[in-house]
VEXROMI-167221 format. One record per residue (C-alpha): x, y, z; residue number from 0. Coordinates in nm, 3 decimals, always signed. Layout:
VEXROMI-167221
<pt><east>X</east><north>Y</north><up>Z</up><seq>NUM</seq></pt>
...
//
This chain:
VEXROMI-167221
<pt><east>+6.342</east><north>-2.384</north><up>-1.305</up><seq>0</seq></pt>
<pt><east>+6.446</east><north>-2.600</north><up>-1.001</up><seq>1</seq></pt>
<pt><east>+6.725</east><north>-2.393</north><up>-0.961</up><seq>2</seq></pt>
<pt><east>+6.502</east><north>-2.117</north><up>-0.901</up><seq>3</seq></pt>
<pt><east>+6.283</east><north>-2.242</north><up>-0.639</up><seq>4</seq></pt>
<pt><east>+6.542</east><north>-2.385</north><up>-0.439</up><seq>5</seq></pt>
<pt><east>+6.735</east><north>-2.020</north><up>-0.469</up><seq>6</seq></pt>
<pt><east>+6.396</east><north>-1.834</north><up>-0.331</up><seq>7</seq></pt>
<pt><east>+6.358</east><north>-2.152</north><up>-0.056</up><seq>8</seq></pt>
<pt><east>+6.735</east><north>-2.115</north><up>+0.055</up><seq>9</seq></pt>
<pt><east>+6.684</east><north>-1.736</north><up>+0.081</up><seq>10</seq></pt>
<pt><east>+6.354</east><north>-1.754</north><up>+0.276</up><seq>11</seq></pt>
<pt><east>+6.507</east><north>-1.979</north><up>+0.544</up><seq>12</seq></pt>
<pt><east>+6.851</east><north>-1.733</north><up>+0.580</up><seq>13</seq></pt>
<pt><east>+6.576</east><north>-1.437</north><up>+0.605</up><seq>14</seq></pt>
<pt><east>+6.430</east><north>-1.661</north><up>+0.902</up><seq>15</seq></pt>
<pt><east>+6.709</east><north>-1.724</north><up>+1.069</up><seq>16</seq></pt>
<pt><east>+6.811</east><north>-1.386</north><up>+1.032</up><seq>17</seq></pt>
<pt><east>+6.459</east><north>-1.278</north><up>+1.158</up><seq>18</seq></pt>
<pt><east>+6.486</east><north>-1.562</north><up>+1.450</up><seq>19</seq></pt>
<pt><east>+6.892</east><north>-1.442</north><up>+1.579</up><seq>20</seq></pt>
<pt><east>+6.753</east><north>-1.076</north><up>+1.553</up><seq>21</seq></pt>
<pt><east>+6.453</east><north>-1.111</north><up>+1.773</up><seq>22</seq></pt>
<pt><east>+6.708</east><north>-1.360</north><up>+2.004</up><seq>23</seq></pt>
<pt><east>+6.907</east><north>-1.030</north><up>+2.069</up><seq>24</seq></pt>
<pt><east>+6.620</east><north>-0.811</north><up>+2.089</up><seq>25</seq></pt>
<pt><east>+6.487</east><north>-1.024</north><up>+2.357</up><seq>26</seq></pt>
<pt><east>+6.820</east><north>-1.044</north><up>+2.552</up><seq>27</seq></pt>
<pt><east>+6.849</east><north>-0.704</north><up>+2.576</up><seq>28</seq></pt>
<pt><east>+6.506</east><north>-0.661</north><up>+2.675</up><seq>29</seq></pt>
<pt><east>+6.544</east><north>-0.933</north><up>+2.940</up><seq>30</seq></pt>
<pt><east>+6.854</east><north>-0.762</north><up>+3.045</up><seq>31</seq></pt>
<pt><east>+6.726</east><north>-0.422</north><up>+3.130</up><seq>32</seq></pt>
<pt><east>+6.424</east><north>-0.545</north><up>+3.304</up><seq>33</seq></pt>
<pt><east>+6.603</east><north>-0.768</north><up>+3.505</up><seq>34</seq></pt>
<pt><east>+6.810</east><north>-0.491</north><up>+3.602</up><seq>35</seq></pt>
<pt><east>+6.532</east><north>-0.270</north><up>+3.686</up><seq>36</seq></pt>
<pt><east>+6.334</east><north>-0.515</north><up>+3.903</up><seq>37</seq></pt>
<pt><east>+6.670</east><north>-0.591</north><up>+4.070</up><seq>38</seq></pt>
<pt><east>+6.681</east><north>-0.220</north><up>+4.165</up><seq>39</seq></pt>
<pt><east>+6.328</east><north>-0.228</north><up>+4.257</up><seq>40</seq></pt>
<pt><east>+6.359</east><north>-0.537</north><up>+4.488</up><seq>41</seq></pt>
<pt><east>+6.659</east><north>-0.424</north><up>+4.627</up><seq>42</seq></pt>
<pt><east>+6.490</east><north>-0.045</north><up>+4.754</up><seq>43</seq></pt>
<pt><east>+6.201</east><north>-0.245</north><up>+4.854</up><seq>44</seq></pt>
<pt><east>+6.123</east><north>-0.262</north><up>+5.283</up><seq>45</seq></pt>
<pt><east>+5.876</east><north>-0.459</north><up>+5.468</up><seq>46</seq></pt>
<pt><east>+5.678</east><north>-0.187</north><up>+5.540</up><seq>47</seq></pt>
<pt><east>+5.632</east><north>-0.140</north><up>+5.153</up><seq>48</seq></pt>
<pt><east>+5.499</east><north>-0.478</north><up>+5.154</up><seq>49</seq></pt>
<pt><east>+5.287</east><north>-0.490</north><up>+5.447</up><seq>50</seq></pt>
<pt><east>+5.146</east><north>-0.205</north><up>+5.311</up><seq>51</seq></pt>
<pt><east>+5.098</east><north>-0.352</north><up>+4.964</up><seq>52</seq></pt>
<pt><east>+4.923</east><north>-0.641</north><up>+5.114</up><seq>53</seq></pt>
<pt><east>+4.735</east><north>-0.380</north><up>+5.347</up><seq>54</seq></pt>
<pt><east>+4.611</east><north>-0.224</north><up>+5.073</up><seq>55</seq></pt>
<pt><east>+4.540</east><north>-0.511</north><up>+4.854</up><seq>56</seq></pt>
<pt><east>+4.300</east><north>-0.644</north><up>+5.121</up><seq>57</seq></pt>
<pt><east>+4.159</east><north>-0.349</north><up>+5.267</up><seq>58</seq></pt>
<pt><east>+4.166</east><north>-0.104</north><up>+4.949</up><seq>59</seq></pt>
<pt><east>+4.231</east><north>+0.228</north><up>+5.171</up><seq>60</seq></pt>
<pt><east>+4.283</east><north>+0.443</north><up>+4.846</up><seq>61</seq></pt>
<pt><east>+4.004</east><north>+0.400</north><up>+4.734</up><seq>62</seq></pt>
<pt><east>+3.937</east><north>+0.081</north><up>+4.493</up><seq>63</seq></pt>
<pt><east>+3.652</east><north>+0.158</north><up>+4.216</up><seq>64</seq></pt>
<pt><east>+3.418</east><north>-0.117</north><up>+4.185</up><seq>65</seq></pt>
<pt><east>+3.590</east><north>-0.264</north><up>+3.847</up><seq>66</seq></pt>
<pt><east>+3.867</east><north>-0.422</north><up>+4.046</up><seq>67</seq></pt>
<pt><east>+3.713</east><north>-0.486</north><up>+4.419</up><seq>68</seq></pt>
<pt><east>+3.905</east><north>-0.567</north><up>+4.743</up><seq>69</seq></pt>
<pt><east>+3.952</east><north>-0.868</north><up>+4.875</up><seq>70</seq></pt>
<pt><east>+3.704</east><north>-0.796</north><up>+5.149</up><seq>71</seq></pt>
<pt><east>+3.457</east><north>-0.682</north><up>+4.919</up><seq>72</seq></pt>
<pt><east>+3.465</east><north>-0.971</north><up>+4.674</up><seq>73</seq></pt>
<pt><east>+3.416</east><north>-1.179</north><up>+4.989</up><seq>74</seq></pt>
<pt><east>+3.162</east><north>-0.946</north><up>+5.091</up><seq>75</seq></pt>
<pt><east>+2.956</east><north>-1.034</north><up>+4.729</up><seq>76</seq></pt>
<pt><east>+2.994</east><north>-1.364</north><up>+4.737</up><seq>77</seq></pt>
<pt><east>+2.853</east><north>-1.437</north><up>+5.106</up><seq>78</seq></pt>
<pt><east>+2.569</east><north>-1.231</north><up>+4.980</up><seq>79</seq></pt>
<pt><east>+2.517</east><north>-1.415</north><up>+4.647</up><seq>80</seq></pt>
<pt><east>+2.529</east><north>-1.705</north><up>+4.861</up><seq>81</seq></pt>
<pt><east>+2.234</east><north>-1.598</north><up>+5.111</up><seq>82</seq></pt>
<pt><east>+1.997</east><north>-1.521</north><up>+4.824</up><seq>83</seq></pt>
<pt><east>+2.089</east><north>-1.862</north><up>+4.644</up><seq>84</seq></pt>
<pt><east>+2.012</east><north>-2.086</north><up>+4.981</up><seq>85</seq></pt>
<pt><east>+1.710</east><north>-1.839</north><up>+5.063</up><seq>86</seq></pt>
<pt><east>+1.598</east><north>-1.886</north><up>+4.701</up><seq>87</seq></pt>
<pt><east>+1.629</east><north>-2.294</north><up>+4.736</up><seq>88</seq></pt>
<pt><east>+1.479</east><north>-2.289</north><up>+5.066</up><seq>89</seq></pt>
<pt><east>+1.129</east><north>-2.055</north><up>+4.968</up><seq>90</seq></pt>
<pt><east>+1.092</east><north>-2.325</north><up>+4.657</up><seq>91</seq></pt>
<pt><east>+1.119</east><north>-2.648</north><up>+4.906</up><seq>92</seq></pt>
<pt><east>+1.259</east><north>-2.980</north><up>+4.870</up><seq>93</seq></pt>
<pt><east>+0.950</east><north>-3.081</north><up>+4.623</up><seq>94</seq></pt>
<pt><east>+0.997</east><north>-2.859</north><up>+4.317</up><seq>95</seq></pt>
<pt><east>+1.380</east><north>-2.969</north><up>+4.336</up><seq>96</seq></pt>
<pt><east>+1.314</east><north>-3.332</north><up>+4.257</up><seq>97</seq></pt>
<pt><east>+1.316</east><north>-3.513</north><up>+3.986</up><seq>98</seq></pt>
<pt><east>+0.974</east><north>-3.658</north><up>+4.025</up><seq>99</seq></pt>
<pt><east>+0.882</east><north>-3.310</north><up>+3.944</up><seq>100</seq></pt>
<pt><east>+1.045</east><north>-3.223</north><up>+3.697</up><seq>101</seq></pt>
<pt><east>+0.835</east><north>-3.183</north><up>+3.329</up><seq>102</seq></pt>
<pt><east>+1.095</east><north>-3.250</north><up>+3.126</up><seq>103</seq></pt>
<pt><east>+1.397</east><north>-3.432</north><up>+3.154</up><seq>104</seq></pt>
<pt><east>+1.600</east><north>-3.228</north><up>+2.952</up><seq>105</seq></pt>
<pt><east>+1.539</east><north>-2.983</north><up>+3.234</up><seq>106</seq></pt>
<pt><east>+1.685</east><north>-3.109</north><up>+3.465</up><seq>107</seq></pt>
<pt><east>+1.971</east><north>-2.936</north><up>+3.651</up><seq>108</seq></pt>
<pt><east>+2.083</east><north>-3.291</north><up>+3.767</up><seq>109</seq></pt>
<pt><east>+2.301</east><north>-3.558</north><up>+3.595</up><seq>110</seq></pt>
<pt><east>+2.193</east><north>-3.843</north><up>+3.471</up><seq>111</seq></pt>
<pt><east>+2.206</east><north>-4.166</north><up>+3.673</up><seq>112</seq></pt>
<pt><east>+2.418</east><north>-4.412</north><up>+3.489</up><seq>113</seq></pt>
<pt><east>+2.323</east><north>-4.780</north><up>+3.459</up><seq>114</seq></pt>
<pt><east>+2.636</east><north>-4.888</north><up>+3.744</up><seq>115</seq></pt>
<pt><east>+2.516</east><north>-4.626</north><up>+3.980</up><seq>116</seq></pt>
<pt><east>+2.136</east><north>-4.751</north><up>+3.962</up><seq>117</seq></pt>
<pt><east>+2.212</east><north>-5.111</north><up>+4.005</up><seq>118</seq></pt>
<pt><east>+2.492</east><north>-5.056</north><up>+4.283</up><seq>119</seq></pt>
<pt><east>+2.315</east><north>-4.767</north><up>+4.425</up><seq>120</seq></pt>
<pt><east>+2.637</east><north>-4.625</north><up>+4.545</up><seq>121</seq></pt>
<pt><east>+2.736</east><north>-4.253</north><up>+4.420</up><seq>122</seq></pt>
<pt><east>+3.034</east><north>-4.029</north><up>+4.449</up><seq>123</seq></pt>
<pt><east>+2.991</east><north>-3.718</north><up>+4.685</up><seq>124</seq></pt>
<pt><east>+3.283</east><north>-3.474</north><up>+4.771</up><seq>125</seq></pt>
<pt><east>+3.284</east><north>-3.228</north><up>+5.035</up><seq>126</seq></pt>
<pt><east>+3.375</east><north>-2.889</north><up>+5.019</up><seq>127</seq></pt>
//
């Protein structure tokens, strides 16, 4: 019976190294005719294909559909996300953001102090 198993163990692992050298020469190939296409492409490529590229990455002349935005128009979203965050801060003053205010400390948007930082009174703060 040990004969057997060790028959149907010996065969699995010549299946899998069949099934690893296969995919090994499936992938060269594969690697070797992309290669050669991108070396074609690269090679036909001008700089006035890639300013263009970059052009239109930016700008989004052909007109980019809202799923994937230009670069100026993500900027564009996020200066106005911005604006309505600091207006929204500044309409609630400094008062309702403290922690003396706060109901519940679970609440709190702020971390915890920890016992080194209360006794030293020194914290970490990194600029932007």
């Amino acid at each position: 019976m040990a004969k057997t198993s060790s028959k149907k163990t010996d065969a699995k692992t010549a299946q899998k190294k069949l099934n690893l050298k296969m995919r090994g020469i499936i992938n060269d190939a594969y690697a070797f005719v992309r290669g050669r296409e991108f070396t074609k492409k690269l090679a036909n490529t001008t700089y006035e294909q890639l300013v263009d590229e970059a052009i239109e990455h930016i700008e989004g002349t052909s007109g980019k559909v809202p799923l994937r935005p230009t670069l100026l128009t993500r900027i564009e979203t996020i200066k106005t996300e911005i604006k309505t965050a600091v207006e929204t801060v500044s309409k609630k003053g400094t008062s309702y953001w403290s922690l003396d205010n706060q109901e519940d400390p679970k609440d709190s948007v702020n971390t915890p102090v920890t016992e080194t930082e209360s006794t030293t009174g020194s914290t970490t703060t990194e600029t932007v």
